[in-house]
C-alpha positions in Angstrom: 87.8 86.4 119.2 89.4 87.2 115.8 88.3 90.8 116.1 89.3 90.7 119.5 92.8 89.8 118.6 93.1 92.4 115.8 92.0 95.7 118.3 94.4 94.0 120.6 97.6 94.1 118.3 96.5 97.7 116.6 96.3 99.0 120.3 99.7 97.6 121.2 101.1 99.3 117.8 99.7 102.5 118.4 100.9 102.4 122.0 104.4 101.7 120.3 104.3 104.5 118.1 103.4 106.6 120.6 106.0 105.8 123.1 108.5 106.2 120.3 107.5 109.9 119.5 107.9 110.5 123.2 111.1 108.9 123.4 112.7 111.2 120.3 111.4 114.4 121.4 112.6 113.9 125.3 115.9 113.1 123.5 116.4 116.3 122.1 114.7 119.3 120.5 111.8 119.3 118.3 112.2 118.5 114.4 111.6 121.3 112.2 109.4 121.1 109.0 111.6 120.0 106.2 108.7 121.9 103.9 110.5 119.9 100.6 108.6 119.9 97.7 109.0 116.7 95.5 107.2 118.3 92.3 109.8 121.5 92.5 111.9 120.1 89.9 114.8 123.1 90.0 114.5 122.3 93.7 115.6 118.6 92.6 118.4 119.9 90.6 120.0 121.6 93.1 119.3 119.2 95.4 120.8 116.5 92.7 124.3 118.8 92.2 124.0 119.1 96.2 124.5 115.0 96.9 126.5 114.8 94.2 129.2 117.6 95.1 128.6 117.0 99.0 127.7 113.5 99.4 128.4 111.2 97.1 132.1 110.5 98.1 131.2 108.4 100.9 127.7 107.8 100.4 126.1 105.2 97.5 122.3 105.3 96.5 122.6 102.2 95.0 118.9 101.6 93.7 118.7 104.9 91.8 120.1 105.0 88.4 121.4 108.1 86.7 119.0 107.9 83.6 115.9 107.8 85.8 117.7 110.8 87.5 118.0 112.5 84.4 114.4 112.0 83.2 112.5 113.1 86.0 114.5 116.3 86.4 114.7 116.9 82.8 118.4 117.1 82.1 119.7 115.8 78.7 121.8 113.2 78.5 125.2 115.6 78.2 123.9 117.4 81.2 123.7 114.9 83.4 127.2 113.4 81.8 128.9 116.7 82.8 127.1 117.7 86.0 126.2 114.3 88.0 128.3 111.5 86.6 131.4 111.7 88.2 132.5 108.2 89.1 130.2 106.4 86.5 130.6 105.7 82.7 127.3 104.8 81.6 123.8 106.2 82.3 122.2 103.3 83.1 124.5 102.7 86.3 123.7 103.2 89.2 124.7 106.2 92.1 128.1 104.7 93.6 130.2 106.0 96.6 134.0 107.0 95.7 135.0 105.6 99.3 135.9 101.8 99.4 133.8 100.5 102.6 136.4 98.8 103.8 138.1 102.3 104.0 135.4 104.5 105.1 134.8 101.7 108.0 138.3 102.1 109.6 138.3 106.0 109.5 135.0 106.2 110.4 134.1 103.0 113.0 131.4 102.2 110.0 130.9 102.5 106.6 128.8 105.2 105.6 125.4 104.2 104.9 123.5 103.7 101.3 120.9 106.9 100.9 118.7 105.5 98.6 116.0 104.9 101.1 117.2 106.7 104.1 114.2 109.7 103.4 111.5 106.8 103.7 113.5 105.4 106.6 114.1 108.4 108.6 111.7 110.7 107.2 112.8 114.0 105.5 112.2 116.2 108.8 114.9 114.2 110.0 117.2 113.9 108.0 116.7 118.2 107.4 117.2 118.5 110.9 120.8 116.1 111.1 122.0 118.3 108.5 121.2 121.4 110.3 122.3 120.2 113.6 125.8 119.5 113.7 127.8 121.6 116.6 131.6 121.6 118.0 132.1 119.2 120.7 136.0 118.8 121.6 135.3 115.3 122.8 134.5 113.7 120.1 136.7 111.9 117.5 135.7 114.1 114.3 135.5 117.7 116.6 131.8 117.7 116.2 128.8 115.8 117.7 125.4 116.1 116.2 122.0 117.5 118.0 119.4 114.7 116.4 121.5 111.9 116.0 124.3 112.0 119.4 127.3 110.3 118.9 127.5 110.5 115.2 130.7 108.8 113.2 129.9 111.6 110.2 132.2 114.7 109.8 130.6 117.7 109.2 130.8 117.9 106.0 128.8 121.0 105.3 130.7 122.8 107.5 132.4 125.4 105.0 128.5 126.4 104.0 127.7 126.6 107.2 130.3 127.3 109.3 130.4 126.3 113.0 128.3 126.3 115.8 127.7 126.2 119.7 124.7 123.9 121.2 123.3 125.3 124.3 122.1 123.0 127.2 119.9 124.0 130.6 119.9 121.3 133.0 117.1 120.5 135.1 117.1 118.2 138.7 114.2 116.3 139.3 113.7 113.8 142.3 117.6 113.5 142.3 117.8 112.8 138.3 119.7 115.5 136.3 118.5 115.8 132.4 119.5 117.9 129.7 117.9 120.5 127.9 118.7 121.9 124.1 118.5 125.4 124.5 120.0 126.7 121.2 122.5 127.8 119.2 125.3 129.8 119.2 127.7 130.7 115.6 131.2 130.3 116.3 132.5 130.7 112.5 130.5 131.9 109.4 130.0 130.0 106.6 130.1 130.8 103.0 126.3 131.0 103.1 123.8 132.6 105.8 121.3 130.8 107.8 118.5 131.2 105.2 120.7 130.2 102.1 121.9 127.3 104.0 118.6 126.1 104.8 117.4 126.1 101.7 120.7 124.5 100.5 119.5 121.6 103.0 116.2 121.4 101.6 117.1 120.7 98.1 119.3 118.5 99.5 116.8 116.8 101.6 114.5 116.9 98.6 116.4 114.7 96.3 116.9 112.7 99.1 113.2 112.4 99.6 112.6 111.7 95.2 114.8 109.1 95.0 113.1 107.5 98.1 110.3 107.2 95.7 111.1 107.9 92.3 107.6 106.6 91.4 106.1 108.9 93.6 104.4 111.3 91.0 103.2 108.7 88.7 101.6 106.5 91.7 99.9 109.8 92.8 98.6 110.6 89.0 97.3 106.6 88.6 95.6 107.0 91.8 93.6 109.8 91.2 92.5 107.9 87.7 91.7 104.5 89.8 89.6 107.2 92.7 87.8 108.1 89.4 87.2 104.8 88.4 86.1 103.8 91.5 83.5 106.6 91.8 81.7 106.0 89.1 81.4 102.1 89.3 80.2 103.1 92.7 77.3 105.4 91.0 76.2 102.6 88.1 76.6 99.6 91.2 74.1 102.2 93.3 71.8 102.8 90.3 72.0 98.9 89.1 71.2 98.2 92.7 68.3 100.3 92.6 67.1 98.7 89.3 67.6 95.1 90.3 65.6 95.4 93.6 62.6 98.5 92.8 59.9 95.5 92.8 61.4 94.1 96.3 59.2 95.7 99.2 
């Protein structure tokens, strides 16, 4: 009955999952591969002066502190003074937004969200994806709407690297119901960087986002390589211990 139970509730998560996966792909166009690499560490300090520069005036990443920043991405102390630290005093504090909530909440409808776990929350092809997909829509309150996340309350903010774009739509009828299609993009205004540059600009960005996640990440990964070791061989001296204890049992 127990087991029962158990391949009953797994079934009716996986069912879940999947009907989720559907639902966000029929809601617009298909995520492209972030392709972020956590051990790149010059891809973390761009991706570090990136949220700084870009982000960190309305967003906090409140369970990171700037000395564990500075550690992993090996910048001395006066580096990471004189690059990263722009509203803080001490390294040991941690990553604060410039905005006042109570601000940002009646410009934007809501405060900006803390980032400090949004890469495990979201996942980074998401999150690469939302920066990328931003397009001019006169209808909406901040000129622009966004292609994974409709109905945003964020600006684009990237939008001098990027510059400005069209979305596309096809529509499609089907048994009286009328859906929309993405069908791409179109650039209205250049931005100070091309497609290729501004993708990877998003990727550190998305990057950082995804290290400070998990700052741990690496060091997990290393101990649990030495504890797979561990386990291996107490598996071979448990097998040949095994075989010693019971070679007289026929």
């Amino acid at each position: 009955m127990d087991r029962l139970r158990l391949l009953s509730g797994v079934t009716a998560i996986l069912a879940l999952v999947i009907s989720a996966d559907g639902f966000a792909s029929s809601a617009g166009a298909e995520l492209e591969p972030a392709n972020i690499d956590p051990g790149n560490i010059s891809s973390l300090q761009r991706g570090a002066r990136n949220f700084m520069n870009y982000c960190s005036g309305c967003h906090s990443a409140q369970y990171v502190r700037y000395n564990t920043i500075g550690k992993y991405l090996e910048l001395s102390e006066e580096q990471l003074v004189d690059n990263l630290m722009f509203n803080a005093e001490k390294t040991f504090e941690t990553i604060q937004s410039s905005m006042p909530a109570a601000d940002a909440a009646r410009w934007y409808g809501v405060a900006p969200p803390d980032l400090s776990l949004m890469a495990r929350a979201k996942g980074s092809d998401h999150i690469y994806n939302f920066l990328k997909g931003f397009y001019l829509d006169p209808e909406s309150p901040t000129g622009v709407d966004n292609l994974v996340l409709a109905g945003t309350s964020m600006p684009h903010v990237l939008w001098e690297l990027q510059g400005y774009q069209r979305a596309s739509f096809a529509e499609h009828t089907e048994g009286g119901v009328t859906s929309r299609e993405f069908d791409g993009f179109e650039q209205v205004t250049t931005g100070m960087l091309d497609e290729e540059d501004y993708d990877e600009f998003v990727r550190d960005t998305v990057n950082f986002l995804a290290y400070i996640a998990e700052p741990i990440r690496s060091e997990r990964r290393k101990l649990g390589v030495w504890v797979l070791m561990y386990l291996i061989v107490f598996l071979v001296i448990a097998a040949m211990l095994k075989k010693q204890i019971w070679k007289d049992v026929k």
